[in-house]
N, C-alpha and C positions, 0 to 999 in steps of 0.2 A: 329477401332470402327465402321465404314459402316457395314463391314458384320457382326459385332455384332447386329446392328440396325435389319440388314436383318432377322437374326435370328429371334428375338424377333416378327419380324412381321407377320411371318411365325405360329410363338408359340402363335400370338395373333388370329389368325384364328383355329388354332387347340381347344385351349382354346375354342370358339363359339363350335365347331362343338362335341367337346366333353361333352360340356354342353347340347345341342339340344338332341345328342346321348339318353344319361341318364340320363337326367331330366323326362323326361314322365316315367321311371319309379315308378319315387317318386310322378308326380302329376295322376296319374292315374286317382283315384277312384273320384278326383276333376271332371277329364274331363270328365267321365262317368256319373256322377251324373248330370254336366252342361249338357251334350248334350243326357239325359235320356233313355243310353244305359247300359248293364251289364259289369262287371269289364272281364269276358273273350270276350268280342265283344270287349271292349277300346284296348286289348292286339293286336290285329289286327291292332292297331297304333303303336305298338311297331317293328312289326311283316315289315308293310309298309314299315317303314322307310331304316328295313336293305336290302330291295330288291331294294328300291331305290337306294342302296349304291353298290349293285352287278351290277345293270343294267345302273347305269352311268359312275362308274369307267371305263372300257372300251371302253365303247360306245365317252364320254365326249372327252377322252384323244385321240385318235383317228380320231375323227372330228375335234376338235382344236388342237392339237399337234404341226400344224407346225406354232399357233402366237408365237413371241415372250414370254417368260418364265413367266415377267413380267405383260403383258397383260393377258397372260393364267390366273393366279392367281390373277388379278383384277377382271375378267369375272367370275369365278367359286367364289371367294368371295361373287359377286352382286347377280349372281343368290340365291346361300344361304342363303344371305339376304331375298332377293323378296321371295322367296318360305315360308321361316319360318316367313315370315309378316304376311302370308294368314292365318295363323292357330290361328293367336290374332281373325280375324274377323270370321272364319268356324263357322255356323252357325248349321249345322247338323253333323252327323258323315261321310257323303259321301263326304261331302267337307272339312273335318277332314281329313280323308283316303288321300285323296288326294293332301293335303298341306303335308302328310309325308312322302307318296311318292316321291313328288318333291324335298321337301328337301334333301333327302337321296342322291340326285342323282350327286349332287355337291362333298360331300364326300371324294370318292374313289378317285377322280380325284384329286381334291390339296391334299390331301396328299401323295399322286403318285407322279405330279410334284414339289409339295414342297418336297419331301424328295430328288428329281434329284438336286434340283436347290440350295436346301443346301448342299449337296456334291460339288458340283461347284463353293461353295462361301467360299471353305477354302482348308489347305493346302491336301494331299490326305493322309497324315497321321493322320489325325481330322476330316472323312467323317462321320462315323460314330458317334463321341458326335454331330457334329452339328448335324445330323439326330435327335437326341434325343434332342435337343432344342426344334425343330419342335414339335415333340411326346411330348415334358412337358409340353404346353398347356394342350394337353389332359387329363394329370396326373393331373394338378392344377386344371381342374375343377372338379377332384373330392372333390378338398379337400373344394375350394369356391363356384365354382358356382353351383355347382347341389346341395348340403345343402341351397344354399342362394335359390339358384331358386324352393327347394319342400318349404321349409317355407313361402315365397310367395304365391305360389300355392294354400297352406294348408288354409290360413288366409285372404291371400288378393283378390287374384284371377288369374287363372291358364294362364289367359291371361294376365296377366302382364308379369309373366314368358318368354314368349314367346316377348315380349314386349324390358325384357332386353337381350336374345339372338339376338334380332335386331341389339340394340345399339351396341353389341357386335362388330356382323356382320361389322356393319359402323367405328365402330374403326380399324378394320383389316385389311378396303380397304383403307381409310386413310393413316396407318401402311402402308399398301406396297407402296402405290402410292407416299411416301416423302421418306422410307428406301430402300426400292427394287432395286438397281443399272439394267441398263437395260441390262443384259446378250444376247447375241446372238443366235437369232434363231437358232435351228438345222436345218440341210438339208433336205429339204422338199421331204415325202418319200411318196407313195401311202400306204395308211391304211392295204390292203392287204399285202404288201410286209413285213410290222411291224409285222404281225401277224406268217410270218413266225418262229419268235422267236418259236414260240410254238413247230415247228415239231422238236425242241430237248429236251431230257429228262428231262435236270436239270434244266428250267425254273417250268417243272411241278411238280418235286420231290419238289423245296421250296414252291409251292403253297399248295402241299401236308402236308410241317412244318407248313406252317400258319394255313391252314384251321385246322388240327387234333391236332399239339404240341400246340397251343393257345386255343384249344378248351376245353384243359385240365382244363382252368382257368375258362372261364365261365360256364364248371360243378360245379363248386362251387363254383362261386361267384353269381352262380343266384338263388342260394339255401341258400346262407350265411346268410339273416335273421332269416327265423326260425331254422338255425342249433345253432346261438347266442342265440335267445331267449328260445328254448323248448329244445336244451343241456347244451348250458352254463350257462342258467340259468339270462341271462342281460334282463332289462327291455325295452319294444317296446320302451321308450324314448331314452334309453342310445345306439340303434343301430348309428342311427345319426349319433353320436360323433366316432364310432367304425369308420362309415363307410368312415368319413372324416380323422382317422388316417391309416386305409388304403390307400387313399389317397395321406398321406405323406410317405410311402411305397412306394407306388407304382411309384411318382416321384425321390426317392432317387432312388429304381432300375433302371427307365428307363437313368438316366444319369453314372447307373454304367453300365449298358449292352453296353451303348455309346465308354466305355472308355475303356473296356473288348472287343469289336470288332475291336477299333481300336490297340489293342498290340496283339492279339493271330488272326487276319481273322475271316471275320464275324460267317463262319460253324463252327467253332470250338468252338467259342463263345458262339451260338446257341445251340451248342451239350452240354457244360458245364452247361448253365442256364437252360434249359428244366430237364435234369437228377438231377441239386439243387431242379428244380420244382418238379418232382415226390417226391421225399421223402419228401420234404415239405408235399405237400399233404398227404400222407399218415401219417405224424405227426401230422395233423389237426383233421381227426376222431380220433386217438388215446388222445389227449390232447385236446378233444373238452368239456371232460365234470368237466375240471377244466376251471375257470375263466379267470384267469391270463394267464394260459399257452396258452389259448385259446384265448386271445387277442395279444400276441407277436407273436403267430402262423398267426392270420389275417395280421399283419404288413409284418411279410416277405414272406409269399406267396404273398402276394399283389404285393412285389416288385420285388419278380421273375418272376412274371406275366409278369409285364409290363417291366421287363431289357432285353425281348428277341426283342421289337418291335423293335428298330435299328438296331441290328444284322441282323435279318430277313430281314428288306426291303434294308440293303447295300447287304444280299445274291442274293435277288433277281435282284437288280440293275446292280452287276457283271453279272449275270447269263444271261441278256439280252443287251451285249453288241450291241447297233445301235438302238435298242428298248427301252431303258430304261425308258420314262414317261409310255410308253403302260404298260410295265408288271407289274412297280412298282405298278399303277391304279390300275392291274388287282389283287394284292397280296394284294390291303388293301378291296377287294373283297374277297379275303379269308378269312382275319382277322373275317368278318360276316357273313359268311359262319361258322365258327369256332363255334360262339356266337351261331346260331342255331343249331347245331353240338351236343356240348357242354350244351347247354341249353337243347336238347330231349333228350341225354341218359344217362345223371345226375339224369333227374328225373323219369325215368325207376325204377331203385332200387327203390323209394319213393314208387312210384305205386306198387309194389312188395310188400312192408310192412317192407324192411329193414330200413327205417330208415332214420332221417338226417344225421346222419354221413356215410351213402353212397355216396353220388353225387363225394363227393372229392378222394373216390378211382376209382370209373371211369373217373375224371381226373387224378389223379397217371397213368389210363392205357392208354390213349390218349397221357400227357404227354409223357411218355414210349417210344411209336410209334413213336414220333417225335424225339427222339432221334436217334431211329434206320433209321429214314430217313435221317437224318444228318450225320449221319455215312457214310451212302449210299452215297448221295454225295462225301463227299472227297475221297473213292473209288474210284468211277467214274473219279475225279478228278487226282488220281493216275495212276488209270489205260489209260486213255486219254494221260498223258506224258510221259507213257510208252511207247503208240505206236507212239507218234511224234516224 
């Protein structure tokens, strides 16, 4: 039951950060109105946040890496906190920029070392569902928090939002600081020496699956309102509800991708769910401009989406044996890398004049890629025990 506890508290900080994440999507045009700037200037808070999340994952894991696991994840909790405090008071948009910047910067790093430290906390046959413990925070705030937190926003005030990602925050440190058993430091390594990971290839080839196989998702997931409203015909109210049974998609995936990495290895798993992703995709313009079919199509791309996140970070995790917080950090730095990726050449075809039901086959061709990188790997992998 402990490392049950553990989990959950893990998932209670995921929860926060995936609310933080994707909530300013939904309250946007509140924050811009509040702080009397235009809706493509506010995007630049959008924009902040994920560089925050490139530039500390890394950085974070690196400098702290060798506290205790436990301590790490109380630290990177508070600061989360304290950063997404600033942004209830930001007064302008320069002090706006810069509460999302901060924020971002906590990120990468727990769930870097939360996805080590929950592979540590069960048998080595169940690394990967616990990983996705971790990751269904992030799935369930789609379904509650970020719905609860634009409503808010929309009505009450976009700083309350930010208000309950606080309380959030303080639940999580809470959470770990009564559930978190205190695991044993790793052996203290100079920063340089971890970064050797990198001068081999298959650490970069899974950075490669995150940043471009994931990126297949948010070509169309960042395009998915007006593909619902101006193809399928749903009204701006009823996306909400769409986007929250995404949502629950997207968490039934992330605990099948869990379950699916730990019976077939996490590549293989990766390679299965990516290539379900393509066609999905490409059954989404196809069945976009019926209704029905077009809302069961939301549901399970959404959960193929999200069933490749464990697979991917126990890939990675293997892939940097002696390095593992560093590289996992540095893969949930690809994951937003992906998102920008993902988000600029989705809406290419748009600019073009093909269309909403574009963005989803240039995720079909990114998803694609990611397969053939996954491939690649266990080649690699083949060929490697060839010559040993």
């Amino acid at each position: 039951m402990t490392f049950k506890k553990s989990l959950i508290s893990l998932a209670v900080g995921g929860f926060g950060i995936g609310m933080t994440e994707f909530v300013m999507m939904g309250i946007l045009p509140d924050v811009a109105k509040d702080l009397a700037i235009s809706i493509p200037t506010a995007g630049h808070l959008i924009s902040a946040y994920a560089l925050g999340v490139v530039i500390g994952a890394p950085i974070l894991v690196m400098v702290a890496g060798n506290y205790p696991p436990k301590k790490l994840l109380i630290i990177l909790m508070t600061a989360f906190t304290v950063f997404n405090s600033l942004s209830i008071f930001a007064s302008t948009y320069e002090l706006m920029l810069l509460s999302r910047l901060l924020s971002g910067l906590p990120h990468g790093a727990f769930f870097g070392v939360g996805a080590v430290v929950a592979s540590r906390l069960v048998p080595k046959e169940k690394e990967a569902s616990a990983v996705a413990v971790m990751f269904g925070g992030l799935t369930i705030a789609n379904i509650i928090g970020i719905p609860l937190g634009t409503y808010v926003g929309h009505n009450i005030s976009w700083r309350i939002t930010f208000m309950m990602v606080v309380a959030i925050g303080i639940c999580a440190i809470l959470a770990i600081t009564l559930w978190m058993p205190n695991l044993e430091k790793r052996e203290a390594k100079n920063p340089l020496e971890e970064l050797k990971v990198f001068t081999h290839i298959e650490p970069w080839l899974v950075l490669l699956v995150t940043a471009i196989g994931t990126g297949g998702f948010f070509a169309w997931y960042s395009y998915i309102t007006p593909l619902l409203t101006e193809v399928s015909g749903f009204s701006d109210n009823a996306v909400t509800f769409i986007l929250m049974f995404a949502g629950i998609g997207m968490t039934f995936g992330n605990f099948l991708g869990g379950k699916l990495a730990d019976k077939f290895s996490p590549v293989k798993a990766t390679g299965i769910l990516l290539t379900a992703m393509t066609l999905s995709l490409i059954m989404v313009s196809q069945l976009a401009p019926t209704p029905w079919t077009s809302l069961v199509m939301t549901f399970i791309t959404g959960a193929l989406a999200f069933s490749t996140a464990a697979p991917i970070q126990m890939l990675m995790i293997k892939a940097a044996k002696g390095s593992e917080m560093l590289a996992s950090g540095v893969n949930q730095a690809g994951f937003n890398i992906g998102n920008a990726i993902g988000a600029f050449l989705g809406g290419l075809p748009i600019a073009a004049g093909y269309g909403f039901t574009s963005p989803p086959y240039v995720g079909a061709c990114l998803a694609t890629l990611g397969v053939m990188l996954a491939v690649s790997i266990i080649f690699l992998r083949k060929k490697r025990s060839q010559v040993v």
